[in-house]
DOMARVO-869272 format. One record per residue (C-alpha): residue in three letters; x, y, z. Coordinates in steps of 0.02 Angstrom, whole numbers, padded with zeros to 5 digits, always signed. Layout:
BEGIN
ALAXYZ ...
***
This chain:
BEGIN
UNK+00000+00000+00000 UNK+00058+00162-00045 UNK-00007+00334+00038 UNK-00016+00496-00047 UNK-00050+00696+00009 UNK-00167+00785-00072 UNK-00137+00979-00105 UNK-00301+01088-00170 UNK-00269+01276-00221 UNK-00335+01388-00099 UNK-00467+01527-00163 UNK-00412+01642-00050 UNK-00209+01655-00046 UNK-00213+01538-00203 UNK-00055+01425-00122 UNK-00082+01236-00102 UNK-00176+01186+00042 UNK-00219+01028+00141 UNK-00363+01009+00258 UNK-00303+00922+00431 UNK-00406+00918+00582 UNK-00355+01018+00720 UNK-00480+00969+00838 UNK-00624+00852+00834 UNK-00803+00908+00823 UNK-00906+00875+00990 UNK-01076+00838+00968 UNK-01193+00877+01099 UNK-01382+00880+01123 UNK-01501+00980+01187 UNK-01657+00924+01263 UNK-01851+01032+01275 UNK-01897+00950+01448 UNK-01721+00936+01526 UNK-01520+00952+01524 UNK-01423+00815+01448 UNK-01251+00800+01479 UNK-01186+00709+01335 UNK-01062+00750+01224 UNK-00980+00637+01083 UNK-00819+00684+01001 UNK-00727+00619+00847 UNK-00661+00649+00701 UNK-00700+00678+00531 UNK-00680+00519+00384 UNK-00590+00574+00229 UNK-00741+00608+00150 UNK-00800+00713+00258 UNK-00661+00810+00306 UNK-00635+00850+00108 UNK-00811+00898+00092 UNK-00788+01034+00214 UNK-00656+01135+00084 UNK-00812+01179-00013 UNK-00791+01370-00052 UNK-00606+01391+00014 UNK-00540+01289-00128 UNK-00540+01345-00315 UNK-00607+01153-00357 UNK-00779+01089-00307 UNK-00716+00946-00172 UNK-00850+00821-00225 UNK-00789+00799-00413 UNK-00623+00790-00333 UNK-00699+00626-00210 UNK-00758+00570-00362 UNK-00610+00539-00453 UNK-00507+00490-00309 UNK-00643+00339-00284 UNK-00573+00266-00452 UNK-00415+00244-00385 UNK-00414+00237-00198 UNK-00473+00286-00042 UNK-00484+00443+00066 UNK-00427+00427+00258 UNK-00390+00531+00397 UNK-00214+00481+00481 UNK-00184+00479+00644 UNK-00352+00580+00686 UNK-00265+00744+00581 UNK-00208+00693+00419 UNK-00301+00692+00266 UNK-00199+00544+00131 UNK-00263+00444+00006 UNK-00237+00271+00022 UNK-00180+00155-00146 UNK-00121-00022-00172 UNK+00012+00018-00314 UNK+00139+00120-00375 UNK+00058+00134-00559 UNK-00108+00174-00461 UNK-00035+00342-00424 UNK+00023+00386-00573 UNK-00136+00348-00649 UNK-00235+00469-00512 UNK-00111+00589-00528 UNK-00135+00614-00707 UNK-00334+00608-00698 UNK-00326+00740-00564 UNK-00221+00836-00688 UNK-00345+00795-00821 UNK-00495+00839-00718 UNK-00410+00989-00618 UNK-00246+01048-00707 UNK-00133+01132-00569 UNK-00279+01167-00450 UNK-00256+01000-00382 UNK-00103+00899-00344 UNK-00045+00744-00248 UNK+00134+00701-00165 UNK+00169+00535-00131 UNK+00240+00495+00061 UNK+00375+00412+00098 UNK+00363+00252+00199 UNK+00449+00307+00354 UNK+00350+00457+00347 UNK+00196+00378+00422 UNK+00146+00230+00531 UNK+00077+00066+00457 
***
């Protein structure tokens, strides 16, 4: 398995950007007859935490899921880091050049280096 980053151009300062998560959401309720105490917190999927660069990226995130699905899979690394996950070398090539295809610079991908992340 092979992991890669992904880098979206950022509508605002127009550099590369990468969404991480800094801190997980807490959920809470609230109740109309009485206080509940309960809070859950995690963290976003890759997905999700994608989805959330809608209107601070130059690209719409969910045609960028979409292509990423053909080739591998969006995950969230160590509860911060967004990667996408493939099971060959040739596999990122191929996504790399479909993103380029689809996006032209406003979307690239780096591929990490084994000892740069946990298996």
């Amino acid at each position: 398995m092979i992991r890669a980053k992904l880098w979206l151009r950022c509508a605002v300062v127009h550099d590369p950007v990468t969404p991480l998560v800094v801190q997980p959401a807490v959920i809470g309720w609230e109740a109309k007859q009485r206080q509940v105490d309960l809070t859950i917190e995690r963290t976003f999927n890759g997905e999700e935490l994608l989805s959330r660069m809608k209107g601070w990226v130059t690209v719409e995130p969910s045609k960028v899921i979409e292509v990423i699905k053909e080739f591998g899979i969006l995950k969230v690394l160590d509860d911060k880091e967004l990667v996408i996950e493939m099971e060959e070398p040739q596999t990122f090539n191929n996504l790399q050049k479909a993103l380029n295809d689809a996006f032209g610079t406003e979307v690239d991908i780096e591929l990490i280096q084994k000892h740069s992340y946990r298996q």
